[in-house]
N, C-alpha and C positions, 0 to 999 in steps of 0.2 A: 751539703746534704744531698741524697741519692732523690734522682726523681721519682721514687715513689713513696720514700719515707716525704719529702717535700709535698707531694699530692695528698697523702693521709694525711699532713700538718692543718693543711686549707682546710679541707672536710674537718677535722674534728674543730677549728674555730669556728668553722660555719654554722654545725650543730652545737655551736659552745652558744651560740649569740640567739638562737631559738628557745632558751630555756623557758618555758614556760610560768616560771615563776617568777621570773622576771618583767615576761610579759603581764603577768595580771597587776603585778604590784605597778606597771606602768600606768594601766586602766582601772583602778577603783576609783583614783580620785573621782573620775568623771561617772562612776557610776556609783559612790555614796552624794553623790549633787540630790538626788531622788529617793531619802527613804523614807521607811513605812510611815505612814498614817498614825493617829494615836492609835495603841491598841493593837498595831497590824505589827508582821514579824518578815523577817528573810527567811527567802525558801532558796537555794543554791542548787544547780543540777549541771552537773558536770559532763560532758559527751565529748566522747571521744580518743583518742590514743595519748592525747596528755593533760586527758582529765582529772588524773588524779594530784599531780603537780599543779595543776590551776588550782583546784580546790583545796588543796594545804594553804598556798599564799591567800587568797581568799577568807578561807576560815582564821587565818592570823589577824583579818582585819575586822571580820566578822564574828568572833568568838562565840559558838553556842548558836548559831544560825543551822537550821535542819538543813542538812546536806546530801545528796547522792549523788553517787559518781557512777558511771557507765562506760566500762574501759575493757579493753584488750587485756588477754591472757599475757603476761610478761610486764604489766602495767597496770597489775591489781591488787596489790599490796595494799591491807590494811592501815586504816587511816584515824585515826583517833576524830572520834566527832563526826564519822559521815558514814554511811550506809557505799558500802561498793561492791557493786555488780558488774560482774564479767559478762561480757557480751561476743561472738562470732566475730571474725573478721580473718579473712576478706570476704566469707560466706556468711548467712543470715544464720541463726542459729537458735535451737527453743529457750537460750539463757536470752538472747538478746530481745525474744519475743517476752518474758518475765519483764526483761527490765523496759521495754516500749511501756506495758500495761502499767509499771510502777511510775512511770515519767508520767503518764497521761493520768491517774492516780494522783497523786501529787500537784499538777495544775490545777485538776480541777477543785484541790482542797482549800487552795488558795482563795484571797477575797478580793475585794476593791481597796483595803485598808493595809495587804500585804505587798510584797517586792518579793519580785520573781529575779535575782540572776543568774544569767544562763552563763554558761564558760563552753564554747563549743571549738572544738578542733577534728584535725583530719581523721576521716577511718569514723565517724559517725553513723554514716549511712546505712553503713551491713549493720551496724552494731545496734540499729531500732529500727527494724525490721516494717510494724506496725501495719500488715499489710490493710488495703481498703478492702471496703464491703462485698463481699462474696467472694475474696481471696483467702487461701489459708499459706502459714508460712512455707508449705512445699513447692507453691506456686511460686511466690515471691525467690527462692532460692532455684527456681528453673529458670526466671527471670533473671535473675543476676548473674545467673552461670553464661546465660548467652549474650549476658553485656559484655563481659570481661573478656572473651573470647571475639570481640565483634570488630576492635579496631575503632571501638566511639572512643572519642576525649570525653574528661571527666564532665565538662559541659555536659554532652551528648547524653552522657550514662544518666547523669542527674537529674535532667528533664523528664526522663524517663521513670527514675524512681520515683520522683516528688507525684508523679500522677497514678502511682501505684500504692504509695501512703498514707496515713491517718495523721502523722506526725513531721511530714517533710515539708519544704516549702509554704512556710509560715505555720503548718498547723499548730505547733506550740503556743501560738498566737490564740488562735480560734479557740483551745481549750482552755487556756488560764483565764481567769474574772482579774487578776491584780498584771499592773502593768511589766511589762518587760524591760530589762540593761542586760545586752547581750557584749561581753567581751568576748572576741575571735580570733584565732591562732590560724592565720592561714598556709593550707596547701596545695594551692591551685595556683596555676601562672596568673596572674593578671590581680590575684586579689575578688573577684567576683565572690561579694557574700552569698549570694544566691547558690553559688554555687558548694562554699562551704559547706560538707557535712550536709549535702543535699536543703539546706539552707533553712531551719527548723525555726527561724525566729526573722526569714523576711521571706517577699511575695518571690517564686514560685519561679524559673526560670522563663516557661512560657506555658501554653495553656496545652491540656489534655490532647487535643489535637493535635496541637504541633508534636505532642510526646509521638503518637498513633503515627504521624505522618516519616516522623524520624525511623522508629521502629519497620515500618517499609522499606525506606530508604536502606538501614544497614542489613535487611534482609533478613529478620528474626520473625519480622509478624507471622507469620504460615507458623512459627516454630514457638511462639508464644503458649501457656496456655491459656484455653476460652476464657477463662476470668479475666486475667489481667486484659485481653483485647475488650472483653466489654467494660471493666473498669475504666479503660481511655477512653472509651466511645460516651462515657456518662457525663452530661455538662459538669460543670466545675460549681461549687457555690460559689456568687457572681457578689456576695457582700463584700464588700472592703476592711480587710482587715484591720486589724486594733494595730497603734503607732505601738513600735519600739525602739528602741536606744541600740543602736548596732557601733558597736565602737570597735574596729581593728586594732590588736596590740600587737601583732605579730606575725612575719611574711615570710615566705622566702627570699625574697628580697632583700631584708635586713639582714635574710646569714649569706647571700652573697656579697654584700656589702664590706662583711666582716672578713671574709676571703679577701677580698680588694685592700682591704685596709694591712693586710699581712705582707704586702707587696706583690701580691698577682693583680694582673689584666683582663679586664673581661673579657670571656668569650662569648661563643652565642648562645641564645636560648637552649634550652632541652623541651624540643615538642616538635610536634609531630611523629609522623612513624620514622620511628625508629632508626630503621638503616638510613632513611634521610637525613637522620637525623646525626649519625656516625660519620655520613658522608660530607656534610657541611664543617662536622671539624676537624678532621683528618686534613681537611683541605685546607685547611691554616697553617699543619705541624711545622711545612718545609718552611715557612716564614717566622719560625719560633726564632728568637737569638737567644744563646746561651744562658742560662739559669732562670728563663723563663717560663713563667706560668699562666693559663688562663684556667678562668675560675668562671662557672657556669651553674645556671639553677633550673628549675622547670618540671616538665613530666612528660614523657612522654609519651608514644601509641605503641600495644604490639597488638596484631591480628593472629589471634593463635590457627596455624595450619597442622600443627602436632598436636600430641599428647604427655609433651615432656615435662620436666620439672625445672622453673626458674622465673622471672623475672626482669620487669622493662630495664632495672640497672643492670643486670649482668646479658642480656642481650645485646644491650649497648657498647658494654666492653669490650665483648665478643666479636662483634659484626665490626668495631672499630681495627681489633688486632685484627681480622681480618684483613680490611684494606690497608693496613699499614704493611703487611707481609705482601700487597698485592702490588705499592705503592711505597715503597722501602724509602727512610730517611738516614743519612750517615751519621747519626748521633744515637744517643741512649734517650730513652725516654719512657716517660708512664703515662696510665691514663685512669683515671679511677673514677668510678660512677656508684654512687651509694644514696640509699635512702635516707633522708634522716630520721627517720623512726626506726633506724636498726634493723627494719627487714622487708625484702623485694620480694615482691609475688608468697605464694604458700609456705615456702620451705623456711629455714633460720638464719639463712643470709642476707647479708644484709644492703651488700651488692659485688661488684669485681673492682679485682685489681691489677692491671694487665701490661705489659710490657714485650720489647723484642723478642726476649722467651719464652713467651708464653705458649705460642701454639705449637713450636717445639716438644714443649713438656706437655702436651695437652696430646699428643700424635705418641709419644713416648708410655702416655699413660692407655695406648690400645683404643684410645677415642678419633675419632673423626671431626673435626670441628664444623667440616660445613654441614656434616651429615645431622649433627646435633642443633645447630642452627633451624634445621628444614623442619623437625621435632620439637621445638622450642625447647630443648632439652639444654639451658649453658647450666644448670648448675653442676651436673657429674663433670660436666668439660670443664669447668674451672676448678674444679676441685682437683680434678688430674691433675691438671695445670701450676697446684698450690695459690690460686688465684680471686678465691671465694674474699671476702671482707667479710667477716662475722662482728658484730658490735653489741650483740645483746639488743633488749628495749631500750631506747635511751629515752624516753619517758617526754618525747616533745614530737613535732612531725609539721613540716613546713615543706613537703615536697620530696625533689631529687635535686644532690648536689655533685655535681663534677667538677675534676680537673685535667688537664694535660696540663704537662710538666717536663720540660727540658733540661739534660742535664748543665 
């Protein structure tokens, strides 16, 4: 097998072993342990990019349980039995401010007698929007714009949202009267629920100030607008929120795992910025042996200094075939960096696929690669390239999955 048909191999068992459906049907046992009350009924609300796959498996166990799903364009396909609402993503959007007000609807319809479960996964946060008191959603999406551009990790961003929200960091708590079972699909390194989906069904990364204090730090506050600065500056309510059932069913982790199980070796994380991040595994290639593979998960950082079109995976691939042209190896080899939700940054790709060739063909196709680098501009450069990974939605989202692959 060529090393990049072998690199694609890894990646799609990776994203085979995130199936979402699989993950819920992992986790109900332990969230039918808890149901209703006499009299009380299942309320289901589904968020996030593989909400809607959660909530089929769910509703198989739950038949005729009122359901809403809250999902990304490419992952909102009609659902027999559940109400589904498209929502914005990566940017906030007036669909996902509708379906904030329907989620918050909803909790509060619920009783002490009913069961509220949550199914929450990656790509949440833009997707309910919810902004706080004296924000309106045009705020909230000037805010997001100068997250994504800032170089915070999803941590970083998160803190920040949950203290600009109605619905982030436990609020889902605060507004349902009937207790919570939260099954979660993680896409963040480490698993951090809090961090999940800006963490809608636990306490809250850290406290408004620390949000205020960060926003300094990465040099947005001046660029903020006055709402949202006064929204951090407002205490926090200091009650203790109502316990819930936070149960992980599904990680990144588990689809690295699944890479490993295929015969690759792990490599290193995927995090931090970026070109550090190119540069820590490039620096392994020359010690690759023959038909080997390292297999790697995580998310990285990019600091937008452009205005171009792309994404932390195909900057990756990018910045990597760079140094590999800079830092030449005598063998064949690939390297492939792709989301597993099927698509990096704004556009439809879904990440790169890059090899000795590639900046070749990418110089061939009239592009400059570093010039496109300095513009965060990899997607026309890989697509010159024939280099783009297209995947569609693939209806699950557990991170970023890479490999390098020796021939």
């Amino acid at each position: 097998m060529q090393p990049a048909e072998r690199a694609m191999a890894l990646i799609r068992a990776g994203i085979a072993a995130a199936d979402p459906a699989s993950a819920v049907r992992r986790g109900m046992a332990q969230a039918l342990e808890s149901p209703p009350e006499a009299g009380g009924r299942w309320q289901i609300i589904a968020l996030g990019k593989a909400a809607r796959s959660m909530a089929e498996a769910a509703l198989a166990a739950l038949p005729g349980a009122e359901t809403l799903v809250v999902t990304n364009a490419g992952n909102d396909t009609p659902l027999t039995g559940a109400k589904v609402m498209r929502a914005g993503h990566p940017q906030p959007d007036d669909e996902g401010a509708a379906a904030a007000d329907e989620v918050e609807a909803r909790l509060r319809a619920v009783g002490a007698e009913d069961r509220v479960l949550a199914l929450i996964s990656g790509g949440g946060s833009a997707m309910l929007p919810a902004p706080a008191a004296g924000m309106t959603l045009a705020d909230k999406q000037a805010v997001n714009k100068l997250l994504l551009a800032s170089g915070a990790d999803i941590a970083q961003v998160n803190l920040i949202r949950q203290g600009l929200s109605r619905l982030k960091g436990g609020g889902w708590l605060r507004v349902s009267q009937a207790p919570v079972t939260a099954l979660i699909l993680s896409d963040v390194p480490g698993d951090d629920l809090r961090v999940i989906a800006s963490g809608p069904t636990v306490a809250p990364v850290g406290s408004r100030a620390q949000a205020a204090d960060l926003a300094r730090e990465l040099g947005i506050w001046d660029r903020m607008p006055d709402s949202a600065c006064k929204a951090l500056l407002t205490p926090e309510d200091r009650r203790a929120l109502p316990q819930a059932r936070n149960i992980l069913v599904g990680s990144n982790g588990i689809s690295v795992a699944a890479m490993l199980a295929q015969g690759a070796d792990a490599g290193p994380d995927l995090d931090g910025d970026v070109q550090d991040c190119a540069r820590r595994i490039w620096s392994l290639a020359r010690d690759l042996r023959p038909g080997q593979a390292l297999a790697m998960g995580g998310e990285t950082t990019v600091k937008l200094t452009g205005s171009g079109m792309g994404g932390r995976n195909q900057e990756l691939a990018l910045r990597l075939a760079m140094l590999a042209e800079a830092e030449p190896v005598d063998f064949d080899w690939a390297f492939a960096s792709v989301g597993s939700d099927g698509r990096d940054g704004p556009g439809d790709a879904a990440g790169g696929l890059v090899g000795p060739a590639t900046l070749a063909a990418i110089r061939a196709g009239g592009i400059d690669p570093a010039a496109a680098l300095a513009d965060n501009d990899s997607t026309p450069a890989l697509a010159a390239g024939d280099a783009l990974v297209m995947t569609g939605a693939t209806g699950t989202n557990v991170a970023d999955l890479a490999v390098l692959a020796r021939a």
